[in-house]
PDB file of N, CA, C and O in Angstrom:
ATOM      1  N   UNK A   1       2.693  -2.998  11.006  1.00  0.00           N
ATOM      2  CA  UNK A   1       1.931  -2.496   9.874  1.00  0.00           C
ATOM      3  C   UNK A   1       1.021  -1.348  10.310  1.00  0.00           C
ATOM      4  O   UNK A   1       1.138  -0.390   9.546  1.00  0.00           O
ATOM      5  N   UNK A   2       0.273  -1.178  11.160  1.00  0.00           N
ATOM      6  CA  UNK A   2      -0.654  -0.437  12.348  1.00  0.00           C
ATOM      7  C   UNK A   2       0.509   0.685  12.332  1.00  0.00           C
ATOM      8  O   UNK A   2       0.137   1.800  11.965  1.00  0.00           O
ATOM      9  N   UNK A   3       1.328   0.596  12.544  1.00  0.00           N
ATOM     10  CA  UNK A   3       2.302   2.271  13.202  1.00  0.00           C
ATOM     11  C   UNK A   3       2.618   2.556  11.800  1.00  0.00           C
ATOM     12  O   UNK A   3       2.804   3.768  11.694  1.00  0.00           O
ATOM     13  N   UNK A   4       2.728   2.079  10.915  1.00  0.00           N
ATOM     14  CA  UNK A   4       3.209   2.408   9.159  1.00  0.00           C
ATOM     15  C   UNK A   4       2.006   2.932   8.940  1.00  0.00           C
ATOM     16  O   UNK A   4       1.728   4.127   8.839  1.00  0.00           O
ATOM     17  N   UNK A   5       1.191   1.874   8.860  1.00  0.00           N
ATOM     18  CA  UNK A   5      -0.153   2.971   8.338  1.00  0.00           C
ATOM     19  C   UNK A   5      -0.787   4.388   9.117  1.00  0.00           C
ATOM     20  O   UNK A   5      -1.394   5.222   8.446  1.00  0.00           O
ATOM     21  N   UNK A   6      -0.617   4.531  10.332  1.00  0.00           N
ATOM     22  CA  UNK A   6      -0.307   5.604  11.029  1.00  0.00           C
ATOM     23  C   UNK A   6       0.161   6.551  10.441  1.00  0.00           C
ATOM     24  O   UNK A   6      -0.419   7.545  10.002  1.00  0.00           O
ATOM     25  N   UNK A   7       1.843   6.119  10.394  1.00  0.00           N
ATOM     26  CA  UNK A   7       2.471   7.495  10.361  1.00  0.00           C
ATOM     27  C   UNK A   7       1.850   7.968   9.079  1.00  0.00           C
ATOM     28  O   UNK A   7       1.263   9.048   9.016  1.00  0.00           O
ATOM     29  N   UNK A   8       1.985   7.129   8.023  1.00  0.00           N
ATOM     30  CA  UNK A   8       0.725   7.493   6.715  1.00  0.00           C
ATOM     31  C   UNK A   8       0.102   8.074   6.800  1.00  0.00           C
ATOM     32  O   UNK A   8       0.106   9.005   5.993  1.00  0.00           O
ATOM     33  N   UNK A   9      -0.875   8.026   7.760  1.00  0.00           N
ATOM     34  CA  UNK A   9      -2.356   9.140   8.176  1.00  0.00           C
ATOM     35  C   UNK A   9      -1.738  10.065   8.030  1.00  0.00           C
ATOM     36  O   UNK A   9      -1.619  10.652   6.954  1.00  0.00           O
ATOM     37  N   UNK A  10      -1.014  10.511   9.501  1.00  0.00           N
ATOM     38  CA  UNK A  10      -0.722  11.486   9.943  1.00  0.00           C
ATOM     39  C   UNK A  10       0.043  12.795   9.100  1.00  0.00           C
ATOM     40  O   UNK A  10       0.084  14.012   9.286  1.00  0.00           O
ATOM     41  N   UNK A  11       0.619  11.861   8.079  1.00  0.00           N
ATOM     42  CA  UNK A  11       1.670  12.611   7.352  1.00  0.00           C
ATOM     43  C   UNK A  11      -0.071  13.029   6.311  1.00  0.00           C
ATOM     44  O   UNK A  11      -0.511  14.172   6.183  1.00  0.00           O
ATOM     45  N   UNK A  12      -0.723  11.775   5.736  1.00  0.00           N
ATOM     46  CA  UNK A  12      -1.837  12.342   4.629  1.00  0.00           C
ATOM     47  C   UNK A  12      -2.382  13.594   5.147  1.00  0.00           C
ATOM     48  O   UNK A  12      -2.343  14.609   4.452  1.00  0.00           O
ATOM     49  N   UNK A  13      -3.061  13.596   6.719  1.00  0.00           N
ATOM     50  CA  UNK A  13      -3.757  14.684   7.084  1.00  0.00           C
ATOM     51  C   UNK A  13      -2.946  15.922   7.629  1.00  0.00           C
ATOM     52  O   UNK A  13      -3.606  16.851   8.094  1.00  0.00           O
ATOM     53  N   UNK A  14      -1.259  16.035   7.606  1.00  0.00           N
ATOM     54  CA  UNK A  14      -0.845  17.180   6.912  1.00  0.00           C
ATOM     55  C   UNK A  14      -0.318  18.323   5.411  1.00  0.00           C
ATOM     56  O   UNK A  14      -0.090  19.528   5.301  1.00  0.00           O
ATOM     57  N   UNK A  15      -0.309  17.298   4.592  1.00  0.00           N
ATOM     58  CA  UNK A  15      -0.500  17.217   3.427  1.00  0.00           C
ATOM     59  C   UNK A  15      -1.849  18.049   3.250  1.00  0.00           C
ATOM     60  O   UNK A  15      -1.894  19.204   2.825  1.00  0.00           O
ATOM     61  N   UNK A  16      -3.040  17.208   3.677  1.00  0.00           N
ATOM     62  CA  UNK A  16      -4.512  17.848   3.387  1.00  0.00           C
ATOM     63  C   UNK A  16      -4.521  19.375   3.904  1.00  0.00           C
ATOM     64  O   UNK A  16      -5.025  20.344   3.337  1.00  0.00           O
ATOM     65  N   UNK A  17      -3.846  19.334   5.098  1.00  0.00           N
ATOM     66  CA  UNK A  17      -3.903  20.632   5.679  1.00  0.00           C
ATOM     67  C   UNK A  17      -3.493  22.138   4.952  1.00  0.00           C
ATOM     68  O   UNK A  17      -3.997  23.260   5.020  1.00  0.00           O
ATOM     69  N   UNK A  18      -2.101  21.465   4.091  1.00  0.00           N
ATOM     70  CA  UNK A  18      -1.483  22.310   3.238  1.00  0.00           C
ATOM     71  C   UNK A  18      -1.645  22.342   2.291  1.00  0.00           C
ATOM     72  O   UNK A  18      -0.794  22.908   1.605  1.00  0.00           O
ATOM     73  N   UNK A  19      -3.112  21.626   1.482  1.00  0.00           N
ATOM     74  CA  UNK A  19      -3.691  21.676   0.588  1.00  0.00           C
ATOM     75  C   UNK A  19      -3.024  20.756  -0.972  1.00  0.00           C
ATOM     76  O   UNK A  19      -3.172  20.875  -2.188  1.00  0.00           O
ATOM     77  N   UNK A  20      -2.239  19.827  -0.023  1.00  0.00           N
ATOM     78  CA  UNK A  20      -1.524  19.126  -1.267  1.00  0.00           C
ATOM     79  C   UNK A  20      -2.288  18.118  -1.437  1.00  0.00           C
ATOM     80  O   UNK A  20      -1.749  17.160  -0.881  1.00  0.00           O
ATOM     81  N   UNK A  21      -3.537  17.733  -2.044  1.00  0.00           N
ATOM     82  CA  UNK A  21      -4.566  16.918  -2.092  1.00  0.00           C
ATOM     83  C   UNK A  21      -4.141  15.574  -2.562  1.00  0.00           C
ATOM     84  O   UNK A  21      -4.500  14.517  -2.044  1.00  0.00           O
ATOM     85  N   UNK A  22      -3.101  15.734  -3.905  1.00  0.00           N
ATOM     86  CA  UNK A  22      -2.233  14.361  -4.247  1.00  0.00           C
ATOM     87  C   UNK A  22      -1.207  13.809  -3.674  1.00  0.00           C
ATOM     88  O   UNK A  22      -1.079  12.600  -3.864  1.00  0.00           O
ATOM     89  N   UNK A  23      -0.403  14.363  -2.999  1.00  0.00           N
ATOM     90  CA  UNK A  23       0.549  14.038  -1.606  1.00  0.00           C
ATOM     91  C   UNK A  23      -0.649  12.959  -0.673  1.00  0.00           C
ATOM     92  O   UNK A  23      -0.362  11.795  -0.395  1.00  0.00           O
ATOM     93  N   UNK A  24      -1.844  13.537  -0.327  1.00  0.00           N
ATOM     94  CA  UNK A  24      -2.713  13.262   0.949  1.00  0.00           C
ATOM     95  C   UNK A  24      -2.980  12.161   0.121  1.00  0.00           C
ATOM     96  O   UNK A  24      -2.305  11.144   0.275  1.00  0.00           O
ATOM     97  N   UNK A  25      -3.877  12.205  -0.749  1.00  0.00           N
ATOM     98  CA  UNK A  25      -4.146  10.876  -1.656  1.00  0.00           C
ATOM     99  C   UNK A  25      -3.258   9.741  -1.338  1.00  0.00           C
ATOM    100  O   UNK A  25      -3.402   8.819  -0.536  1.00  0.00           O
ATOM    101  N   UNK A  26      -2.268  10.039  -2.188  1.00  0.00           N
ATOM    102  CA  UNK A  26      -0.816   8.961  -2.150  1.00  0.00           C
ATOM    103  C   UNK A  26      -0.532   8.559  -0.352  1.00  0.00           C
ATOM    104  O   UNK A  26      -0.004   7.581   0.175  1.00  0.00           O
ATOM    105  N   UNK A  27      -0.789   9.074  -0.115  1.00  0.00           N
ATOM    106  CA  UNK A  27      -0.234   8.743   1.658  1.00  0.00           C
ATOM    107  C   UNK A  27      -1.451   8.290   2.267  1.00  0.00           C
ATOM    108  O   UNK A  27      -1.238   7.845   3.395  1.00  0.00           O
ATOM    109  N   UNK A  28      -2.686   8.246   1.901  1.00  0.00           N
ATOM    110  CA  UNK A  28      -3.677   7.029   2.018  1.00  0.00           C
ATOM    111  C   UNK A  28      -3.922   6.287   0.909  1.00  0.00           C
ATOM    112  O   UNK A  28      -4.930   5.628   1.165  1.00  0.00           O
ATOM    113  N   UNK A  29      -3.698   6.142   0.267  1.00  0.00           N
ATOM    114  CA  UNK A  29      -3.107   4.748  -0.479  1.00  0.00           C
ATOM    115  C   UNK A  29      -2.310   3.861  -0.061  1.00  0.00           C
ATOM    116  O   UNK A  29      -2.582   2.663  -0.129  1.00  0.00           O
ATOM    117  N   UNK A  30      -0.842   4.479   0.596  1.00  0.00           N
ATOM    118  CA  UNK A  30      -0.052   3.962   1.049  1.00  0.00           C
ATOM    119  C   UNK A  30      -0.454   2.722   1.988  1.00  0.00           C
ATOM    120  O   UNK A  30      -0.380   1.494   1.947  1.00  0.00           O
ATOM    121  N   UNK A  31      -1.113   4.129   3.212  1.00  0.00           N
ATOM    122  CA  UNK A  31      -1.442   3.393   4.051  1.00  0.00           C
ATOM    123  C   UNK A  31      -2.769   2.400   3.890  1.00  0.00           C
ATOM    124  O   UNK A  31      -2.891   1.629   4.842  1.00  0.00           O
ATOM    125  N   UNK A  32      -3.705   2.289   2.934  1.00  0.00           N
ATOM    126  CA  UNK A  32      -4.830   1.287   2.213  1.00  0.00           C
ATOM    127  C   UNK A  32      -3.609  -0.421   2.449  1.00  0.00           C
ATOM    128  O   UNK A  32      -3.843  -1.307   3.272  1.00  0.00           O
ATOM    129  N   UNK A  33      -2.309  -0.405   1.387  1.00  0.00           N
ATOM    130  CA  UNK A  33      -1.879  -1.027   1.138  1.00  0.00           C
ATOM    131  C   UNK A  33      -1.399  -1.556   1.859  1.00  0.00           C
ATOM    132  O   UNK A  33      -1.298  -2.762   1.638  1.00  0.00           O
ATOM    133  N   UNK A  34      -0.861  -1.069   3.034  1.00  0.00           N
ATOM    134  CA  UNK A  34       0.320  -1.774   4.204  1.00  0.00           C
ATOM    135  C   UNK A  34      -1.027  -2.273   5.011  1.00  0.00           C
ATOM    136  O   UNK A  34      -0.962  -3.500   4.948  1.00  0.00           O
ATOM    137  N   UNK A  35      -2.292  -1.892   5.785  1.00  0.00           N
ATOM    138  CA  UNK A  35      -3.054  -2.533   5.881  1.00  0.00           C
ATOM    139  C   UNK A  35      -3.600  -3.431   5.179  1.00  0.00           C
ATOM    140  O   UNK A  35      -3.991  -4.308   5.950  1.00  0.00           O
ATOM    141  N   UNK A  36      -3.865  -3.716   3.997  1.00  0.00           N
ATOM    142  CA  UNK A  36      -4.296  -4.625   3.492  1.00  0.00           C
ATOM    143  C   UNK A  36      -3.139  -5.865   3.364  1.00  0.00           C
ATOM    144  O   UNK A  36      -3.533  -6.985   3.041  1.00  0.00           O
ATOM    145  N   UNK A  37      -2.257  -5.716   3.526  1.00  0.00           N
ATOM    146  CA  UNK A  37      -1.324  -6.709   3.045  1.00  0.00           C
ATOM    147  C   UNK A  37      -1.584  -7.442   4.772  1.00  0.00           C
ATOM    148  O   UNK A  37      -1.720  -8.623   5.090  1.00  0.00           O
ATOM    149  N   UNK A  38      -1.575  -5.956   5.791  1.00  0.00           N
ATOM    150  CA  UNK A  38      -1.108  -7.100   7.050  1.00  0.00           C
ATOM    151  C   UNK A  38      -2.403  -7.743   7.379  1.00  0.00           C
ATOM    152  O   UNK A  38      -2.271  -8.677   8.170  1.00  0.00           O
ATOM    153  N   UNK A  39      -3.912  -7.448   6.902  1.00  0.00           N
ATOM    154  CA  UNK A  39      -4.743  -8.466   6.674  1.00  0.00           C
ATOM    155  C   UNK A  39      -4.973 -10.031   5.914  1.00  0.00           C
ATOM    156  O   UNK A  39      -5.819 -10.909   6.085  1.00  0.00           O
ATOM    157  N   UNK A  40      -4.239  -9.955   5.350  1.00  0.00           N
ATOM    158  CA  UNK A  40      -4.265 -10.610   4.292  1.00  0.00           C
ATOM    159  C   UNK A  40      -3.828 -12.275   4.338  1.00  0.00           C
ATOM    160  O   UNK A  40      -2.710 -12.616   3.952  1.00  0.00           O
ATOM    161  N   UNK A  41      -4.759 -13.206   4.817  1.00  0.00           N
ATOM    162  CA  UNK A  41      -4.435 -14.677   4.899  1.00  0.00           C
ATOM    163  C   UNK A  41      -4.602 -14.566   6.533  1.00  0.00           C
ATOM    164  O   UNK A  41      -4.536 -15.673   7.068  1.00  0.00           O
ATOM    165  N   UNK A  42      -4.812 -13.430   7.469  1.00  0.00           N
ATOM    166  CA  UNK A  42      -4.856 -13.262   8.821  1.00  0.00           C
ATOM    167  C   UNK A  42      -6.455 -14.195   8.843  1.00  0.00           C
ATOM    168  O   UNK A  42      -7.305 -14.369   7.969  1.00  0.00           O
ATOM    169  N   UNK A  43      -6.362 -14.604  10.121  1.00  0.00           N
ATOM    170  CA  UNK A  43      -7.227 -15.578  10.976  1.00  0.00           C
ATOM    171  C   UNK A  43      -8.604 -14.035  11.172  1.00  0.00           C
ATOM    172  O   UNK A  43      -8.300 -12.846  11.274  1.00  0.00           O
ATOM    173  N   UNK A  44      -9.821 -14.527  11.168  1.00  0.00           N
ATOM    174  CA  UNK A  44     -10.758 -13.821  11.123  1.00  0.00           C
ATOM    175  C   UNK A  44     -11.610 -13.434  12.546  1.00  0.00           C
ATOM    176  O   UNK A  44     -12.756 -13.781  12.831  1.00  0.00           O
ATOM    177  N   UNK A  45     -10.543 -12.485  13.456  1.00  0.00           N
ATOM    178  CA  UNK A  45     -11.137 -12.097  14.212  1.00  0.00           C
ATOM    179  C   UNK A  45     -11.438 -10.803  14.809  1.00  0.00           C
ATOM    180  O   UNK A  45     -11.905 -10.019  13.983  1.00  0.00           O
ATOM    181  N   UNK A  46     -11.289 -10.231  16.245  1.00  0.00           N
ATOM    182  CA  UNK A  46     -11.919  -8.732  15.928  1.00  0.00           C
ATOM    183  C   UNK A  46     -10.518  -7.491  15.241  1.00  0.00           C
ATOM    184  O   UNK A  46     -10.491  -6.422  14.631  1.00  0.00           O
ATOM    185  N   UNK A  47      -9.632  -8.376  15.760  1.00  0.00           N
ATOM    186  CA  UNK A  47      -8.468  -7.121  15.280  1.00  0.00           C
ATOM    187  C   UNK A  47      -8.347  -6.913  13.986  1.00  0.00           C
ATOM    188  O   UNK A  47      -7.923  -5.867  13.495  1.00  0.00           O
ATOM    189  N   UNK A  48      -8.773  -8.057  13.265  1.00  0.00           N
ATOM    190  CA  UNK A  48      -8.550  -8.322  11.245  1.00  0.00           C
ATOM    191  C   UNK A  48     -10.174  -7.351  11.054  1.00  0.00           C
ATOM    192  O   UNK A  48     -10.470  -6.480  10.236  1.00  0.00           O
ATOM    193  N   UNK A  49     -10.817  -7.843  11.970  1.00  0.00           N
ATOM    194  CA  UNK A  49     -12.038  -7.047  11.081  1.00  0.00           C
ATOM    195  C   UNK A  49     -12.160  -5.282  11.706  1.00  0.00           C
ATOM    196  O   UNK A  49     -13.277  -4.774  11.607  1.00  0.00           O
ATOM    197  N   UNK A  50     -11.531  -4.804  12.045  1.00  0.00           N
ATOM    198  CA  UNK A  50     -11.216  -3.799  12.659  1.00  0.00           C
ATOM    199  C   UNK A  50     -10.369  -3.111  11.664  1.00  0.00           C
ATOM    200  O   UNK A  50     -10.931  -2.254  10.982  1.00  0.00           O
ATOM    201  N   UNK A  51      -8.954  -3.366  11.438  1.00  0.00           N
ATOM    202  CA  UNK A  51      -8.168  -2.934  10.155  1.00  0.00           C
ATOM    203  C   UNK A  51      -8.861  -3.310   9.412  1.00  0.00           C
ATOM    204  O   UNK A  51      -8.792  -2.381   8.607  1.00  0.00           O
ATOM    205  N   UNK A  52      -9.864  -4.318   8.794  1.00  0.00           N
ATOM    206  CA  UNK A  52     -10.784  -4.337   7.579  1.00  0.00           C
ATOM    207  C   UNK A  52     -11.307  -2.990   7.216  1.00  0.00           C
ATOM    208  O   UNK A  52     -10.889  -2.321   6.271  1.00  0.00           O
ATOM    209  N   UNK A  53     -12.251  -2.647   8.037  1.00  0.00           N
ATOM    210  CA  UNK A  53     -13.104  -1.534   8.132  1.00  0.00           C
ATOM    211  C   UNK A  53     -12.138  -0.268   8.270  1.00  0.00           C
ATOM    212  O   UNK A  53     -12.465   0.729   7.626  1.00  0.00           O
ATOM    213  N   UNK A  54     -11.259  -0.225   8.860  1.00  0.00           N
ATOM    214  CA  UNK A  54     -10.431   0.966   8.886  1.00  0.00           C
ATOM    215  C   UNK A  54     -10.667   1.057   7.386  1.00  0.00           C
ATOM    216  O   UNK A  54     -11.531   1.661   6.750  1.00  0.00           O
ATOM    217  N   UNK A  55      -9.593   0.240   6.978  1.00  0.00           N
ATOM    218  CA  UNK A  55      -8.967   0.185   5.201  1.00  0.00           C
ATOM    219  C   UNK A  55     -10.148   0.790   4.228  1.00  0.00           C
ATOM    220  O   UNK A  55      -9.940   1.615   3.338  1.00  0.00           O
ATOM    221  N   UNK A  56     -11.205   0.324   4.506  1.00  0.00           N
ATOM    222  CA  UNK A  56     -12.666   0.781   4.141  1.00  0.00           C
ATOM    223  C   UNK A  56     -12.741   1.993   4.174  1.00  0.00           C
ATOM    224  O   UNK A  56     -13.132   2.711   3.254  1.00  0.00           O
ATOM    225  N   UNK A  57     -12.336   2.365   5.341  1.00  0.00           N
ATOM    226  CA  UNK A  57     -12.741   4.361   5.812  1.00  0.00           C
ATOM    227  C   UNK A  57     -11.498   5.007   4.492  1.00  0.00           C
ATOM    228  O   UNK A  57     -11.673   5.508   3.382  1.00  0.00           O
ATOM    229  N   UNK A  58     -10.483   4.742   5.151  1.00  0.00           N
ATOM    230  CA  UNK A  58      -9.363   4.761   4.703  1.00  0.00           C
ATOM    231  C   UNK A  58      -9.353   5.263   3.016  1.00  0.00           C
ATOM    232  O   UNK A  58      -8.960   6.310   2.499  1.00  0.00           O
ATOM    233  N   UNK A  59     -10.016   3.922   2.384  1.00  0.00           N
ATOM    234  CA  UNK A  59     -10.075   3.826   0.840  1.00  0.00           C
ATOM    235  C   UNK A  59     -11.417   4.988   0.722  1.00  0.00           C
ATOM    236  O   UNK A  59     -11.207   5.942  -0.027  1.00  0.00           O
ATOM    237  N   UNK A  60     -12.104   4.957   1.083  1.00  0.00           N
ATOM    238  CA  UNK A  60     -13.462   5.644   0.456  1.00  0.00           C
ATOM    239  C   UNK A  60     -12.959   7.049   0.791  1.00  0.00           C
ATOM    240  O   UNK A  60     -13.302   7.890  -0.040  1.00  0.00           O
ATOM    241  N   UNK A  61     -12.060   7.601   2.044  1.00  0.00           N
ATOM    242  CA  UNK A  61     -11.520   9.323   2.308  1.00  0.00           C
ATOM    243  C   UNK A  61     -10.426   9.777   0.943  1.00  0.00           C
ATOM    244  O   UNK A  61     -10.381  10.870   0.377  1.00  0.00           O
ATOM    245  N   UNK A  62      -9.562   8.483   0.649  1.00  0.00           N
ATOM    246  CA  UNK A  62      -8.732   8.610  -0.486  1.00  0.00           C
ATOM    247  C   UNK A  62      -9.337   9.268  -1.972  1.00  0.00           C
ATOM    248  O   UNK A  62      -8.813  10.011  -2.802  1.00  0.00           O
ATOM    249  N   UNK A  63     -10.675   8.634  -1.888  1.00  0.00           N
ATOM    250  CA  UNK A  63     -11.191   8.680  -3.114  1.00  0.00           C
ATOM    251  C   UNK A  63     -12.152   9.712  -3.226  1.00  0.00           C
ATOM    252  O   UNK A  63     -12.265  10.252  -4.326  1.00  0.00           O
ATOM    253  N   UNK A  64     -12.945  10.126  -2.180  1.00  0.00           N
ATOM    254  CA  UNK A  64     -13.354  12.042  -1.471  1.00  0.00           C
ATOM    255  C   UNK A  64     -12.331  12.582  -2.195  1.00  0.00           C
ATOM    256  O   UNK A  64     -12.606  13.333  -3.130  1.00  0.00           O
ATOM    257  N   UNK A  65     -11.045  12.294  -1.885  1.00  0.00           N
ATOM    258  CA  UNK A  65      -9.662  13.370  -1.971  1.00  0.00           C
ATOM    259  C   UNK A  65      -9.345  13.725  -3.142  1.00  0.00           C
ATOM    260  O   UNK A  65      -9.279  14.864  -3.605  1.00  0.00           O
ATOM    261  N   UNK A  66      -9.096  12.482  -3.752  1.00  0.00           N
ATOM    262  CA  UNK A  66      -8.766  12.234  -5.124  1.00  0.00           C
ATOM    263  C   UNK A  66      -9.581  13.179  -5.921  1.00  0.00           C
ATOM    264  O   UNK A  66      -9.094  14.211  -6.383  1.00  0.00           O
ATOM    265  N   UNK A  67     -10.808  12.838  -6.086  1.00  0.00           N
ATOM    266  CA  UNK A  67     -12.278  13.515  -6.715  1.00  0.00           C
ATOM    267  C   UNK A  67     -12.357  15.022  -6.537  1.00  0.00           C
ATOM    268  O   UNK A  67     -13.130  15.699  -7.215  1.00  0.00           O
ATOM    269  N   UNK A  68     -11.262  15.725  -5.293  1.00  0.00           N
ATOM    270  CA  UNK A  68     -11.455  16.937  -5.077  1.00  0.00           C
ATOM    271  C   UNK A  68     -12.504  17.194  -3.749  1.00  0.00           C
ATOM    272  O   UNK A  68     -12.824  18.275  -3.254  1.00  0.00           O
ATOM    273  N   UNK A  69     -12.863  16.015  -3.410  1.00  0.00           N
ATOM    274  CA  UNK A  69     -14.129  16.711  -2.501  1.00  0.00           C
ATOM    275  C   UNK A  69     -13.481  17.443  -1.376  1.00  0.00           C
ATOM    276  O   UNK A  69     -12.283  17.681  -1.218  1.00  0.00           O
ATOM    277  N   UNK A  70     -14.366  17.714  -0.722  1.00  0.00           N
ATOM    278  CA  UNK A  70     -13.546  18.578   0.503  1.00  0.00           C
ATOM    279  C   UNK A  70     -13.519  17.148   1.867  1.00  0.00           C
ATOM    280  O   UNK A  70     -14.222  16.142   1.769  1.00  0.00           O
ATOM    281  N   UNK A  71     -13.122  17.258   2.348  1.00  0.00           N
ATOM    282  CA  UNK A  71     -12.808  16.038   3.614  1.00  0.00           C
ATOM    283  C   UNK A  71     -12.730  16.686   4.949  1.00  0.00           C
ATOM    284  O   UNK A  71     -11.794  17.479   5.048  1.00  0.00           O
ATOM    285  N   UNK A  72     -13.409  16.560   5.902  1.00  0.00           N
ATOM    286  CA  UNK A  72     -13.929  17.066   6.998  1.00  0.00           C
ATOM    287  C   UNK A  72     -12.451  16.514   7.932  1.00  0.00           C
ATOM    288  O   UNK A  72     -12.298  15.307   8.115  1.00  0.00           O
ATOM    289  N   UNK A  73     -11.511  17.444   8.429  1.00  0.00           N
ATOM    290  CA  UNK A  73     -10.156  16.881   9.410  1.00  0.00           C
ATOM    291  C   UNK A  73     -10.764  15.919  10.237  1.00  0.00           C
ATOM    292  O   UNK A  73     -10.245  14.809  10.354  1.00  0.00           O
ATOM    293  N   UNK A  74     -11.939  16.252  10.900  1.00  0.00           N
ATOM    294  CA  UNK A  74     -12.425  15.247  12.102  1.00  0.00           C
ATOM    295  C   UNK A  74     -12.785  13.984  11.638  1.00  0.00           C
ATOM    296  O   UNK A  74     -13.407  13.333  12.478  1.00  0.00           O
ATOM    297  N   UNK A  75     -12.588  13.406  10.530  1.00  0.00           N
ATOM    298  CA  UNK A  75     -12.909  11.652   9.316  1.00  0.00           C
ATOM    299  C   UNK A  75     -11.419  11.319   9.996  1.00  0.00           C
ATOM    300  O   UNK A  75     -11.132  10.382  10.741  1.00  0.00           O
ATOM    301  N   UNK A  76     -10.569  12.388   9.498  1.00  0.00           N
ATOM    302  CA  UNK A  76      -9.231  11.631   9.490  1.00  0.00           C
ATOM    303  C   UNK A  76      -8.591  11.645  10.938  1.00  0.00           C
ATOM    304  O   UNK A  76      -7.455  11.201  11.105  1.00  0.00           O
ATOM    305  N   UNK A  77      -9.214  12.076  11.806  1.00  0.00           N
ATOM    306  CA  UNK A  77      -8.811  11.941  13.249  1.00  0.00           C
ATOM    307  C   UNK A  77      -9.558  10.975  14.159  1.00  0.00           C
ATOM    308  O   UNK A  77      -9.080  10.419  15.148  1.00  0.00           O
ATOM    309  N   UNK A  78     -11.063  10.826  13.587  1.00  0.00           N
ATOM    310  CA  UNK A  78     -11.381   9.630  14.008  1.00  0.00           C
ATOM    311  C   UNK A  78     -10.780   8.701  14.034  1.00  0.00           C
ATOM    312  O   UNK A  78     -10.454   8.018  15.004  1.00  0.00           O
ATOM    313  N   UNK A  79     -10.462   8.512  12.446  1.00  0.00           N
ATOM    314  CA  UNK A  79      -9.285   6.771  12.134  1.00  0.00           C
ATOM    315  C   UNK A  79      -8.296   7.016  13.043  1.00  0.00           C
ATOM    316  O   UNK A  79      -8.167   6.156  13.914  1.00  0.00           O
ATOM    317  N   UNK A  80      -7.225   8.393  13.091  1.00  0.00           N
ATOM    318  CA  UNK A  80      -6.015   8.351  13.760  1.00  0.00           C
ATOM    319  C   UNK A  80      -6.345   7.385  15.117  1.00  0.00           C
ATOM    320  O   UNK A  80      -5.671   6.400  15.417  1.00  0.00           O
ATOM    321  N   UNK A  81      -7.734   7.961  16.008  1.00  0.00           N
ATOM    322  CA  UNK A  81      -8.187   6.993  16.910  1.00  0.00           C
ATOM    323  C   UNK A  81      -8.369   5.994  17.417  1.00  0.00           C
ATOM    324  O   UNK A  81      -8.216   5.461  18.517  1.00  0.00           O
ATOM    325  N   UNK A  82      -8.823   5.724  16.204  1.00  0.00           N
ATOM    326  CA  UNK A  82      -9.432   4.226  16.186  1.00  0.00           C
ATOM    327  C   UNK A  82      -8.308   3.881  16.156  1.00  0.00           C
ATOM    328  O   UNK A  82      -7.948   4.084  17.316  1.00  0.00           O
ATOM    329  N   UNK A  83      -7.135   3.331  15.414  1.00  0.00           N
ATOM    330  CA  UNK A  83      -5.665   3.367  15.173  1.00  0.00           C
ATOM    331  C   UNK A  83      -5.228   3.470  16.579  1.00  0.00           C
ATOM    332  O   UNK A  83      -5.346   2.459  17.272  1.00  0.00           O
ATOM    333  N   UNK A  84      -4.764   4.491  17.077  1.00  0.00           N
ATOM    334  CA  UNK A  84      -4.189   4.294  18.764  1.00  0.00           C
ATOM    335  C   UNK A  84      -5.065   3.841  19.766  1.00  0.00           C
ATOM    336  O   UNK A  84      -4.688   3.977  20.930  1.00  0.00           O
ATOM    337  N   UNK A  85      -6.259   3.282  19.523  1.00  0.00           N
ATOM    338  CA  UNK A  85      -6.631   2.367  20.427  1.00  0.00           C
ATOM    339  C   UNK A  85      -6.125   0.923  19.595  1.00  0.00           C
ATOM    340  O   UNK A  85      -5.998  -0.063  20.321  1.00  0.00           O
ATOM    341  N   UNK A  86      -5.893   0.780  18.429  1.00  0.00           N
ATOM    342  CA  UNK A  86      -5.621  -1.093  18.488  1.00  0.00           C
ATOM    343  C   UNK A  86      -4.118  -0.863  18.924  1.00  0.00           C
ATOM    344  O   UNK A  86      -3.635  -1.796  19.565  1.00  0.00           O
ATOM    345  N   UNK A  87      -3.349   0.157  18.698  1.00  0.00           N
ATOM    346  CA  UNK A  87      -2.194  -0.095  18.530  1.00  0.00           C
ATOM    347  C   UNK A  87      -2.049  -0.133  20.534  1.00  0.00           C
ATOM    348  O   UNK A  87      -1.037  -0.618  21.042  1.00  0.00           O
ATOM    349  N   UNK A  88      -3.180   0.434  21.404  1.00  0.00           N
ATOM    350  CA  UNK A  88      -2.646   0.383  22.750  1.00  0.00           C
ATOM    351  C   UNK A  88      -3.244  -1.186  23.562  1.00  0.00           C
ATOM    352  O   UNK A  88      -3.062  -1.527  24.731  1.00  0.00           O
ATOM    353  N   UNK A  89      -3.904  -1.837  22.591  1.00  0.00           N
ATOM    354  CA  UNK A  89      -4.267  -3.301  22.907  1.00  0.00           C
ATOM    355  C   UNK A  89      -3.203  -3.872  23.245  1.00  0.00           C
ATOM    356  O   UNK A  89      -3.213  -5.063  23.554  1.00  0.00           O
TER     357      UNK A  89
END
């Protein structure tokens, strides 16, 4: 679920790049959803509350996007981060 929601990012924050703001939207949504599902009934420890809070970043950059705001690349490269460190656990 972690490498799905990934490639999601990655694809949203080229999208953003090329100014397709509803492409970027939709492709963090995506990825909102495939994280949330692989949370979902998971045992409550640091890796669940980790994708919690991602999903959090995640949902609130979607909705910047959505709204038109402008979105700083370095939000969405943080997560990419945060992201390849659980995925190198």
């Amino acid at each position: 679920a972690l490498v799905d929601a990934k490639s999601r990012l990655v694809q949203a924050k080229a999208n953003l790049f090329e100014r397709n703001f509803g492409d970027s939207a939709r492709e963090l949504a995506e990825a909102v959803d495939v994280l949330e599902a692989s949370v979902k009934g998971a045992k409550a420890d640091d890796a669940s509350k980790t994708l919690r809070e991602l999903t959090t970043s995640l949902r609130e950059i979607r909705l910047e996007i959505a709204m038109g705001k402008s979105v700083p690349m370095r939000k969405l490269d943080e997560i990419q981060h945060r992201m390849d460190l659980l995925l190198n656990k």
